[in-house]
C-alpha angles and dihedrals in degrees: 000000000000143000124272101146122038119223124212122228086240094055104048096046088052081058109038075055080074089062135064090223099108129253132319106271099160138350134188135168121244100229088186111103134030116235114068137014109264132180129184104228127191120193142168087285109040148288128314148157132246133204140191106191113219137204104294100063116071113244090221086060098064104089093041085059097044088038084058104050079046098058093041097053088054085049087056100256121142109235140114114307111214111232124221127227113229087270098057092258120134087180124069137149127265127175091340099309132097108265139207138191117209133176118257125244121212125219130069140256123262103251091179104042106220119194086254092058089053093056099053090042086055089055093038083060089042101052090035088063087047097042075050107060101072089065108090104194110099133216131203126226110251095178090040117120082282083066111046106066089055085058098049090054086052084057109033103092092056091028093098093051093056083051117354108245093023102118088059091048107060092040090058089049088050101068095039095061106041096059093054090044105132129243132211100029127146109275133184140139107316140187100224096184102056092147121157083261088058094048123077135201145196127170096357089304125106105247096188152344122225152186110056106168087118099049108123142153103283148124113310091216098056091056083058095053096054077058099056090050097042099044103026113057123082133241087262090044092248097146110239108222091185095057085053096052086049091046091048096041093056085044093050099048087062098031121017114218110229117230089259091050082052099048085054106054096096095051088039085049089050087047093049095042095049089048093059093035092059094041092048085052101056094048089052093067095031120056124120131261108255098013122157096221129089117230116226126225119269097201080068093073090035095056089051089045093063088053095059098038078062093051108107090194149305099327086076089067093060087259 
C-alpha cells in the first residue's frame, strides 16, 4: 500500500454520499507498499479501506480482482469484501482515479516471521488456491516470464549504477530462466504477492490475507515459491530451510505438490525472486517526486536470486 494521489476531505465525503457505510469520522493514508493510494478510513459505521488504483494496475482488471475477493470470502476465505455503492457499483471515481471500498480486516503483520507463522501461511496459500478454483474468469500474469524481459529493457540504461555490472547480469539470468521455465504444471487463480505486510494476524491465527491486485491464472507452485522467497530468508538473506519445511508442510497438508511442482521450485523461486527484482527495480528509479511511498531495495531480491540460481534442486528448500 502507499500514497500517490492525495484526496481532499471534500472530496471524499461527496463520495462516501454514494455508499450506505455512515459518515466520514477519520481518514490516513497507509504509506507501507508500493503499487496503489490507500487510505484507512473510519466512519459512523465502521472501519474500511479505501483504495485509488494507479497506473500500474489496468483499469479492465479491476472487476476480475474485486469478482475474485468476492468469490473467496463466500468460499470462506478471509480476505477484503468489496463494498457496493446504493446502486450495485464497487467502482466508482475519485480524484480523478478509479476507487474501492473494501472491508477492513483486524489483526497485524508479522514483522518478525516465526516458523509458526510459515506454516499457516503454507495452509492460508493452500486453501486460497482451493477457495480459487470455483471462480471461471480467467487472468492473465503481467508480471509472468512474457513480462520480464519488457521491464528489464525499461531498466536497463540506469540498472549499472544501482550495482555496477547489474544490467548484464540479469540479462544474462533472463535468459537463463526462461528457457528452463517449466510447462504443464498445475495452474489456477493465484495471489502472487502473498508477502508478511499482506498477511494478518490475530491470536496466533492468521485473520486474513490482502492485497490481491496481483492475483492471476498461473502456476500454483509458483505462488508458493513468491512465498518462499518472501517469508523464508533472513534479515541477513541467509536462506531458512526450517521456515520452508514449515511453510511446505502447511501447504501440503491442504494441496499436495506433485513430484513435477517439486522439480521446479528452484526455477519457480528464480522466477519469483527476479519478478520482484525487476519490479522493485523499476520502482527504485521511478518514483515519483513527492510521493508518499517508500521504494523498496532491489538488491533484496538480488541477493535471494543468487541463492536460488545455487539451488541444485528441491533438497535446498528443506524438501
Amino acid at each position: 500500500m502507499a500514497v500517490y494521489t492525495e484526496v481532499t476531505d471534500e472530496a471524499l465525503t461527496a463520495f462516501l454520499g454514494l455508499y450506505d457505510i455512515g459518515a466520514l469520522r477519520a481518514y490516513r493514508g497507509i504509506a507501507e507498499g508500493v503499487e496503489n493510494s490507500n487510505y484507512a478510513l473510519k466512519t459512523s459505521a465502521g472501519d474500511f479501506i479505501l483504495t485509488l488504483y494507479e497506473k500500474r494496475v489496468n483499469p479492465e482488471d479491476l472487476p476480475w480482482f474485486l469478482g475474485l475477493m468476492e468469490h473467496l470470502a463466500a468460499q470462506g476465505l478471509s480476505c477484503p469484501l468489496p463494498v457496493r455503492a446504493r446502486d450495485g457499483r464497487n467502482l466508482n471515481p475519485l480524484a480523478g482515479k478509479i476507487a474501492a471500498i473494501t472491508t477492513f480486516l483486524p489483526g497485524i503483520w508479522p514483522r518478525r516471521v516465526l516458523i509458526e507463522h510459515c506454516e499457516k501461511l503454507g495452509a492460508a496459500l493452500a486453501q486460497l488456491h482451493q477457495a480459487g478454483q470455483g471462480f471461471a474468469p480467467t487472468r492473465r500474469n503481467g508480471l509472468g516470464p512474457d513480462g520480464w524481459a519488457p521491464l528489464l529493457q525499461k531498466c536497463l540504461p540506469q540498472a549499472d549504477q544501482v550495482l555496477a555490472g547489474l544490467g548484464a547480469e540479469l540479462t544474462a539470468w533472463l535468459a537463463q530462466i526462461t528457457a528452463a521455465w517449466p510447462q504443464g504444471l498445475p495452474v489456477g487463480h493465484i495471489h502472487a504477492d502473498l508477502f508478511p505486510d499482506n498477511v494478518f494476524f490475530l491470536d496466533g491465527k492468521i485473520s486474513g490475507l490482502i492485497d490481491f491486485y496481483f492475483a492471476c491464472t498461473d502456476i500454483y507452485a509458483y505462488d508458493v515459491a513468491v512465498c518462499l522467497n518472501a517469508w523464508c530468508f533472513e534479515r541477513d538473506f541467509s536462506f531458512n530451510a526450517t521456515k520452508s519445511r514449515a511453510l511446505l508442510r502447511g501447504y501440503t497438508a491442504h494441496r499436495p505438490l506433485s513430484g513435477a511442482e517439486m522439480a521446479a521450485l528452484p526455477v519457480l523461486a528464480q522466477g519469483a525472486a527476479l519478478r520482484f527484482l525487476l519490479t522493485r527495480l523499476y520502482d527504485w528509479l521511478n518514483t515519483p517526486e513527492g510521493a508518499m511511498v517508500t521504494p523498496k531495495d532491489p538488491l533484496d531480491y538480488y541477493r535471494r536470486l543468487r541463492f536460488h540460481l545455487a539451488a541444485k534442486d528441491a533438497s535446498a528448500y528443506g524438501v
